[in-house]
ZAVEX-835675 format. One record per atom (N, C-alpha, C): residue in three letters; y, x, z. Coordinates in steps of 0.02 Angstrom, whole numbers, padded with zeros to 5 digits, always signed. Example, Ala and Ser with C-alpha at 12.3 -4.5 7.8 and 13.67 -1.06 7.14 Angstrom:
2
Ala-00284+00660+00390
Ala-00225+00615+00390
Ala-00165+00660+00390
Ser-00112+00642+00354
Ser-00053+00684+00357
Ser+00002+00645+00394
END
This chain:
149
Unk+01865+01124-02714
Unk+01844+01082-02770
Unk+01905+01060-02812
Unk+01895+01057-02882
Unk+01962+01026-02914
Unk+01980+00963-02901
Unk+02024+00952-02928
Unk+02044+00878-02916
Unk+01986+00808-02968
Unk+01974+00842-03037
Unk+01962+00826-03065
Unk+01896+00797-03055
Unk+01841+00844-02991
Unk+01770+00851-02974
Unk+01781+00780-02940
Unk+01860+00782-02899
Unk+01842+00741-02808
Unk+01859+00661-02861
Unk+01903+00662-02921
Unk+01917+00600-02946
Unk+01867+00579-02976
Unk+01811+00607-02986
Unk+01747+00576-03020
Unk+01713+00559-02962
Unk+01722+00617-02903
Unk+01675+00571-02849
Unk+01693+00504-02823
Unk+01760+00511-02817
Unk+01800+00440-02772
Unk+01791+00391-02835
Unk+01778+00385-02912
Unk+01759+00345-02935
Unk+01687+00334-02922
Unk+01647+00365-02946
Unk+01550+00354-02932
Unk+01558+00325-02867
Unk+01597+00347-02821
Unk+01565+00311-02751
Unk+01590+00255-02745
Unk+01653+00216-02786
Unk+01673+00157-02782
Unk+01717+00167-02734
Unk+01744+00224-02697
Unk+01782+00226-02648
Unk+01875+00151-02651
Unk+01877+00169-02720
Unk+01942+00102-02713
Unk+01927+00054-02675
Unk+01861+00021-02711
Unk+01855-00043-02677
Unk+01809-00056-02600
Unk+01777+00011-02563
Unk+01774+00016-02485
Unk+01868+00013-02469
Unk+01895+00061-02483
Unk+01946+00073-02459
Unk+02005-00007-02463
Unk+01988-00037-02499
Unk+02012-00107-02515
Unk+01977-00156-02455
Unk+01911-00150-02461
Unk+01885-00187-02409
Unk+01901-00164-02353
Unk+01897-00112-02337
Unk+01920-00100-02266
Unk+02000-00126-02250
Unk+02030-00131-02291
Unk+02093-00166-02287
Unk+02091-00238-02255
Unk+02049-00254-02282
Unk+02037-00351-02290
Unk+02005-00347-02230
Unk+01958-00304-02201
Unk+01910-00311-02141
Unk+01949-00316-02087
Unk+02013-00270-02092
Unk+02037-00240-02024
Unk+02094-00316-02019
Unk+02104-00330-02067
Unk+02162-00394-02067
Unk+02119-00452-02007
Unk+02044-00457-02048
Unk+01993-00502-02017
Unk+01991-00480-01946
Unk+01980-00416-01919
Unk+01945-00418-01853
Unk+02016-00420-01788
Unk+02065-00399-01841
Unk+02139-00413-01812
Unk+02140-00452-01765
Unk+02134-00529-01815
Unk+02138-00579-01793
Unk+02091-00611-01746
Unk+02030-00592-01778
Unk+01961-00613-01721
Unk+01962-00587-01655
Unk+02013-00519-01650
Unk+02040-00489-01585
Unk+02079-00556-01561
Unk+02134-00558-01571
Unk+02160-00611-01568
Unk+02146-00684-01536
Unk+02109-00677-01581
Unk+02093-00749-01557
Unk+02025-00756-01472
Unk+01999-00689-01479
Unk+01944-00677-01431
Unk+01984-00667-01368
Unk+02048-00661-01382
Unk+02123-00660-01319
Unk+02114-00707-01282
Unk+02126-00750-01327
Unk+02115-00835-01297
Unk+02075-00846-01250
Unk+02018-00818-01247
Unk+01961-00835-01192
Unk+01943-00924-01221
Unk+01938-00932-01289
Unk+01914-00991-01297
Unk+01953-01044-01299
Unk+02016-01045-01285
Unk+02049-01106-01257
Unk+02077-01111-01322
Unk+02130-01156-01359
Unk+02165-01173-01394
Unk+02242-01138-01397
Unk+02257-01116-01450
Unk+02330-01097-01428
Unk+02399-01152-01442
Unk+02433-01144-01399
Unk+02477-01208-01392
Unk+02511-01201-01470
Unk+02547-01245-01472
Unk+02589-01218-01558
Unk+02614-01180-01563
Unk+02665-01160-01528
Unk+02697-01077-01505
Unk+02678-01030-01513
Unk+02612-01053-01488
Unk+02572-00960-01476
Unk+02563-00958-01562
Unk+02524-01035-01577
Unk+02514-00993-01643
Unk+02543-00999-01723
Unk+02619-01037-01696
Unk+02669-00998-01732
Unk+02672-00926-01727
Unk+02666-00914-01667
Unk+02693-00811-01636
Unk+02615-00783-01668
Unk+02539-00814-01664
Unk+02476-00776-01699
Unk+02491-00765-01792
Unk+02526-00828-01803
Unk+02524-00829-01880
Unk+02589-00790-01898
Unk+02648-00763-01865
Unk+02679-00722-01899
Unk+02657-00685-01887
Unk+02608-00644-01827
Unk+02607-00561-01832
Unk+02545-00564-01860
Unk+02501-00588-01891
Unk+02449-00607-01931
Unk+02475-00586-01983
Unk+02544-00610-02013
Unk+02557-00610-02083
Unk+02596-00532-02084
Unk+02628-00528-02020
Unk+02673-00475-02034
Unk+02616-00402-02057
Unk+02574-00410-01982
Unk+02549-00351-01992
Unk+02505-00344-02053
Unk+02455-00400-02091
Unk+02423-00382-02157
Unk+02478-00342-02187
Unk+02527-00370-02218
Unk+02574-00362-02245
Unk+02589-00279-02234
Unk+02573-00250-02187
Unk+02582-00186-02155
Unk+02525-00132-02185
Unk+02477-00174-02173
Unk+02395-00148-02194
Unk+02386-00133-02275
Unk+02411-00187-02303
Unk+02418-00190-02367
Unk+02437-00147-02393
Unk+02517-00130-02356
Unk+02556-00066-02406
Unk+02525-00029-02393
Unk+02535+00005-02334
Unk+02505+00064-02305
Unk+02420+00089-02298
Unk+02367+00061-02309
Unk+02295+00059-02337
Unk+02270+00025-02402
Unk+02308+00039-02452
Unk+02291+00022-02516
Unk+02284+00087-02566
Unk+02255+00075-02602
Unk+02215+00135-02636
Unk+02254+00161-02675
Unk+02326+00179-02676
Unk+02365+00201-02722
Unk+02404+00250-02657
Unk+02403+00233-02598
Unk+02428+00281-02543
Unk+02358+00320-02513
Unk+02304+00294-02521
Unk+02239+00329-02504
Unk+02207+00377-02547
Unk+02221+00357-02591
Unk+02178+00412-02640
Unk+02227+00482-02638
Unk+02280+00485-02637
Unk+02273+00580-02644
Unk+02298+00604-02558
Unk+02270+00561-02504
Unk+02271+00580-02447
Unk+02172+00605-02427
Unk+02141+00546-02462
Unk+02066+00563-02499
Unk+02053+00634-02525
Unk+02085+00642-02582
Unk+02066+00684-02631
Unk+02081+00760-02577
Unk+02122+00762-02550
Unk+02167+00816-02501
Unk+02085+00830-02440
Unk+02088+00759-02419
Unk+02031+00772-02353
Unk+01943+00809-02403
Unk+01947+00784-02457
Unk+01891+00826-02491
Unk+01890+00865-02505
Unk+01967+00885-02527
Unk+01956+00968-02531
Unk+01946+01018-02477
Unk+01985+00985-02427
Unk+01982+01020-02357
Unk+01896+01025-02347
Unk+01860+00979-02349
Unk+01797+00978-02310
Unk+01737+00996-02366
Unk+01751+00979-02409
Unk+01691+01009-02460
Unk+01712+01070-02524
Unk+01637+01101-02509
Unk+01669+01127-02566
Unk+01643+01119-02638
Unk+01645+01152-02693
Unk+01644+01133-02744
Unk+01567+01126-02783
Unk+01516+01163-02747
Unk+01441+01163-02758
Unk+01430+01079-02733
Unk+01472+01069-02664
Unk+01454+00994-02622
Unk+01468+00931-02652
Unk+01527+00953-02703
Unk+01544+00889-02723
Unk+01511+00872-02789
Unk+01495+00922-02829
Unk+01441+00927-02861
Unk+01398+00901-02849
Unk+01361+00909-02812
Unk+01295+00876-02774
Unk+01300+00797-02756
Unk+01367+00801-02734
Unk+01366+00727-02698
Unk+01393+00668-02788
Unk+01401+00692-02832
Unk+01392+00658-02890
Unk+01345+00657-02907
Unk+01305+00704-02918
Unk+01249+00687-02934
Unk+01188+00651-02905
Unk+01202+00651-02837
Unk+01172+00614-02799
Unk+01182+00553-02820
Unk+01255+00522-02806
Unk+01287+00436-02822
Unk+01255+00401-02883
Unk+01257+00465-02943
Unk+01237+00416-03024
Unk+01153+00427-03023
Unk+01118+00459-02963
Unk+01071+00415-02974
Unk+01011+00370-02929
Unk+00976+00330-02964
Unk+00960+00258-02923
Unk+00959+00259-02857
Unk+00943+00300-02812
Unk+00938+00306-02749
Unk+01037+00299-02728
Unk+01047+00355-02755
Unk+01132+00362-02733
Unk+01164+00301-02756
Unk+01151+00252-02815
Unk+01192+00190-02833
Unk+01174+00139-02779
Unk+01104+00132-02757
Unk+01094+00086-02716
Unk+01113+00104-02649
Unk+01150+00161-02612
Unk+01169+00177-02550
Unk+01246+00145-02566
Unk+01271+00160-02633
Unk+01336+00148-02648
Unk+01342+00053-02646
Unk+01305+00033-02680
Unk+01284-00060-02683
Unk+01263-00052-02620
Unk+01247-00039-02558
Unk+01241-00063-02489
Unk+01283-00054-02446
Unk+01335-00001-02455
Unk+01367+00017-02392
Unk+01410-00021-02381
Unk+01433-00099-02429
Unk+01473-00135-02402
Unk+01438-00163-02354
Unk+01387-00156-02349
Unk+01349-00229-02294
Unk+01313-00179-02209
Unk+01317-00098-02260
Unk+01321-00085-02185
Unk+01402-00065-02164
Unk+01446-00062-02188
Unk+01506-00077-02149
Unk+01514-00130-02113
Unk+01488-00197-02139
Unk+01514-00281-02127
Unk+01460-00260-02061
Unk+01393-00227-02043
Unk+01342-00265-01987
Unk+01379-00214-01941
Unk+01408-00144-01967
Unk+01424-00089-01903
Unk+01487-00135-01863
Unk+01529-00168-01913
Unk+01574-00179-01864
Unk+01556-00239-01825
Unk+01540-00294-01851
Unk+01511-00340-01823
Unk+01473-00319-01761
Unk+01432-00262-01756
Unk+01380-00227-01693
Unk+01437-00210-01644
Unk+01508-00154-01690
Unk+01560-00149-01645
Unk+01583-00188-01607
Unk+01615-00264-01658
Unk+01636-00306-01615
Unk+01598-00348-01560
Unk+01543-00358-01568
Unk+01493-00359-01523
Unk+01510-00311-01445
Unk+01503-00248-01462
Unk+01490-00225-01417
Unk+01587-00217-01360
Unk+01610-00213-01421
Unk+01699-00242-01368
Unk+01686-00306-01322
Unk+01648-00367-01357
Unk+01631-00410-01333
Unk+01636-00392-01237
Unk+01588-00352-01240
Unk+01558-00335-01167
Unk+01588-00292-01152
Unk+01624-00257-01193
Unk+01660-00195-01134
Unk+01736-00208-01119
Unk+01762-00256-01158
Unk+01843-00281-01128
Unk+01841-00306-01067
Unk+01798-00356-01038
Unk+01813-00371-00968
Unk+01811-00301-00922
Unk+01758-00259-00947
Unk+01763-00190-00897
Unk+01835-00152-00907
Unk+01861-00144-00960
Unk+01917-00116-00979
Unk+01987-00162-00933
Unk+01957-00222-00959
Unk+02025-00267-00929
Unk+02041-00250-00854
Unk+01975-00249-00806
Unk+01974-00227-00739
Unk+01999-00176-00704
Unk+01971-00103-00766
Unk+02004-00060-00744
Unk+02089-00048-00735
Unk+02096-00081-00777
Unk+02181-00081-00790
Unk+02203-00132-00744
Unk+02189-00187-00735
Unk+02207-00223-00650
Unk+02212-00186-00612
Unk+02126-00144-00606
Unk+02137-00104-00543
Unk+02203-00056-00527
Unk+02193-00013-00596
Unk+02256+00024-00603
Unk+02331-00012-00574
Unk+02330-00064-00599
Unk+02398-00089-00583
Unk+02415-00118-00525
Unk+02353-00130-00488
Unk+02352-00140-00413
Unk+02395-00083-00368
Unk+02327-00037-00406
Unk+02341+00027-00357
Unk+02402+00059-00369
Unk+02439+00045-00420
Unk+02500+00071-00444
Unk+02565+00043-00412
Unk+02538-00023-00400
Unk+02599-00064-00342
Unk+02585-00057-00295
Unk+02526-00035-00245
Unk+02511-00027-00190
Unk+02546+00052-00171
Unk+02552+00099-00226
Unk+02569+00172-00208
Unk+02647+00155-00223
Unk+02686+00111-00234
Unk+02743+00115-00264
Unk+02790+00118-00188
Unk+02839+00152-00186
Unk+02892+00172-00136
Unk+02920+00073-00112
Unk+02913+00051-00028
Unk+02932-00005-00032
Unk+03006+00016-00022
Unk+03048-00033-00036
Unk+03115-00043-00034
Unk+03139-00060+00049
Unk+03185-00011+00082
Unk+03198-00040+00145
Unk+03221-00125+00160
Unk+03204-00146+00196
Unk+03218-00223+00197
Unk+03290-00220+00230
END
Protein backbone atom coordinates (compact mmCIF):
# COMPACT_ATOMS: atom_id res chain seq x y z
CA UNK A 1 0.00 0.00 0.00
CA UNK A 2 1.35 3.61 -0.49
CA UNK A 3 2.19 5.67 2.05
CA UNK A 4 -0.24 8.08 1.08
CA UNK A 5 -3.38 5.18 1.36
CA UNK A 6 -1.87 4.12 5.16
CA UNK A 7 -1.72 8.25 6.05
CA UNK A 8 -5.36 8.64 5.31
CA UNK A 9 -6.04 5.51 7.19
CA UNK A 10 -3.98 6.41 10.44
CA UNK A 11 -5.89 9.75 10.07
CA UNK A 12 -9.80 8.32 9.59
CA UNK A 13 -8.99 5.96 12.37
CA UNK A 14 -7.82 8.72 14.73
CA UNK A 15 -4.86 6.53 15.32
CA UNK A 16 -2.70 9.86 16.89
CA UNK A 17 -4.91 10.25 19.52
CA UNK A 18 -5.36 6.08 20.59
CA UNK A 19 -1.73 6.12 20.26
CA UNK A 20 -1.59 9.29 22.67
CA UNK A 21 -3.94 7.64 24.98
CA UNK A 22 -2.26 4.69 25.23
CA UNK A 23 0.61 6.77 26.37
CA UNK A 24 -1.37 8.38 29.28
CA UNK A 25 -2.96 4.80 30.08
CA UNK A 26 0.28 2.99 30.47
CA UNK A 27 1.73 6.04 32.72
CA UNK A 28 -1.80 5.32 34.77
CA UNK A 29 -1.62 1.55 35.16
CA UNK A 30 2.24 2.02 35.87
CA UNK A 31 1.48 3.44 38.82
CA UNK A 32 -1.74 1.55 39.89
CA UNK A 33 0.94 -1.41 39.52
CA UNK A 34 2.69 0.31 41.93
CA UNK A 35 0.78 1.16 44.21
CA UNK A 36 -1.16 -2.52 44.18
CA UNK A 37 2.79 -3.38 45.49
CA UNK A 38 1.86 -1.96 48.59
CA UNK A 39 -0.62 -4.58 49.51
CA UNK A 40 -2.71 -1.57 50.80
CA UNK A 41 -0.56 -0.20 53.37
CA UNK A 42 0.75 3.39 53.12
CA UNK A 43 4.11 4.17 51.78
CA UNK A 44 6.51 5.66 54.26
CA UNK A 45 7.89 9.09 52.74
CA UNK A 46 10.85 7.46 51.23
CA UNK A 47 9.17 5.02 49.41
CA UNK A 48 7.22 7.66 47.96
CA UNK A 49 9.75 10.09 47.31
CA UNK A 50 11.53 6.76 45.36
CA UNK A 51 7.32 6.07 43.70
CA UNK A 52 7.22 9.81 42.61
CA UNK A 53 10.59 9.95 40.90
CA UNK A 54 10.30 6.76 38.91
CA UNK A 55 6.67 7.85 38.25
CA UNK A 56 8.08 10.97 36.77
CA UNK A 57 11.13 9.50 35.31
CA UNK A 58 9.56 6.79 33.54
CA UNK A 59 6.35 8.97 31.97
CA UNK A 60 8.94 11.09 30.89
CA UNK A 61 10.33 7.89 29.06
CA UNK A 62 6.81 6.96 27.66
CA UNK A 63 6.33 10.30 26.42
CA UNK A 64 9.38 10.48 24.20
CA UNK A 65 9.47 7.21 23.13
CA UNK A 66 5.33 6.47 22.47
CA UNK A 67 4.34 9.69 21.04
CA UNK A 68 2.94 9.96 17.69
CA UNK A 69 5.75 11.57 15.91
CA UNK A 70 8.08 8.28 16.73
CA UNK A 71 4.90 6.00 16.06
CA UNK A 72 3.59 6.93 13.05
CA UNK A 73 6.20 5.83 10.42
CA UNK A 74 6.98 2.68 12.65
CA UNK A 75 2.79 2.42 11.98
CA UNK A 76 2.82 3.28 8.49
CA UNK A 77 5.92 0.46 7.99
CA UNK A 78 3.75 -2.30 10.15
CA UNK A 79 0.78 -1.51 7.45
CA UNK A 80 2.55 -1.95 4.79
CA UNK A 81 4.01 -5.09 5.95
CA UNK A 82 0.51 -6.56 6.84
CA UNK A 83 -1.98 -5.13 4.46
CA UNK A 84 -2.26 -4.81 1.28
CA UNK A 85 -3.44 -2.19 -0.88
CA UNK A 86 -7.20 -3.52 -1.88
CA UNK A 87 -7.21 -3.86 2.45
CA UNK A 88 -6.44 -0.62 3.18
CA UNK A 89 -8.78 0.58 0.82
CA UNK A 90 -11.44 -1.19 2.38
CA UNK A 91 -10.50 -0.41 5.81
CA UNK A 92 -11.14 3.52 4.82
CA UNK A 93 -13.89 3.05 3.59
CA UNK A 94 -15.15 1.18 6.18
CA UNK A 95 -13.94 4.10 9.04
CA UNK A 96 -15.83 7.22 6.99
CA UNK A 97 -18.76 5.39 7.29
CA UNK A 98 -21.41 5.53 10.23
CA UNK A 99 -20.87 2.12 11.38
CA UNK A 100 -16.87 2.48 10.98
CA UNK A 101 -16.97 6.23 12.78
CA UNK A 102 -18.86 4.85 15.64
CA UNK A 103 -16.31 1.71 16.17
CA UNK A 104 -13.69 4.60 15.82
CA UNK A 105 -15.85 7.00 18.74
CA UNK A 106 -15.86 3.66 20.91
CA UNK A 107 -12.68 2.06 20.91
CA UNK A 108 -11.45 4.45 23.47
CA UNK A 109 -13.81 2.95 26.02
CA UNK A 110 -13.19 -0.46 24.85
CA UNK A 111 -9.51 0.01 25.45
CA UNK A 112 -10.27 1.84 29.06
CA UNK A 113 -12.87 -1.62 30.08
CA UNK A 114 -10.10 -4.28 28.28
CA UNK A 115 -7.54 -3.05 30.47
CA UNK A 116 -9.34 -2.41 33.46
CA UNK A 117 -10.73 -6.48 32.85
CA UNK A 118 -6.74 -6.93 32.44
CA UNK A 119 -5.95 -5.33 35.49
CA UNK A 120 -8.52 -7.13 37.14
CA UNK A 121 -7.50 -10.22 36.14
CA UNK A 122 -3.41 -9.54 37.33
CA UNK A 123 -5.37 -8.78 40.37
CA UNK A 124 -5.71 -12.65 40.90
CA UNK A 125 -2.97 -14.00 39.15
CA UNK A 126 0.12 -12.07 40.96
CA UNK A 127 -0.22 -13.88 44.17
CA UNK A 128 0.00 -17.20 41.93
CA UNK A 129 2.94 -15.71 40.07
CA UNK A 130 4.46 -14.27 43.29
CA UNK A 131 4.47 -18.03 44.70
CA UNK A 132 5.83 -19.51 41.95
CA UNK A 133 8.90 -17.45 42.08
CA UNK A 134 9.28 -18.05 46.05
CA UNK A 135 8.98 -21.43 45.19
CA UNK A 136 11.61 -21.08 42.62
CA UNK A 137 13.84 -19.35 44.95
CA UNK A 138 13.40 -21.80 47.63
CA UNK A 139 14.25 -24.50 45.51
CA UNK A 140 17.11 -22.59 44.08
CA UNK A 141 18.76 -22.21 47.61
CA UNK A 142 17.90 -25.56 48.58
CA UNK A 143 19.90 -26.98 45.22
CA UNK A 144 22.68 -24.42 45.81
CA UNK A 145 26.31 -26.12 46.60
CA UNK A 146 26.63 -25.72 50.75
CA UNK A 147 29.91 -24.16 51.66
CA UNK A 148 32.23 -26.53 53.79
CA UNK A 149 31.94 -25.34 57.41
Amino acid sequence: PSDASIETLLAVTQSEKLVEKSGADMEKYMLSGIQAGLNGRQPTEREQQFIDKVARESAAVIREELNWAAMRPLMVKIYQDTFTQEEVDGQIAFYRSPVGAAVIAKMPAVMDATMAAMQQRMGSIMPRLQAIARKAKEEGRSDAPRKPE
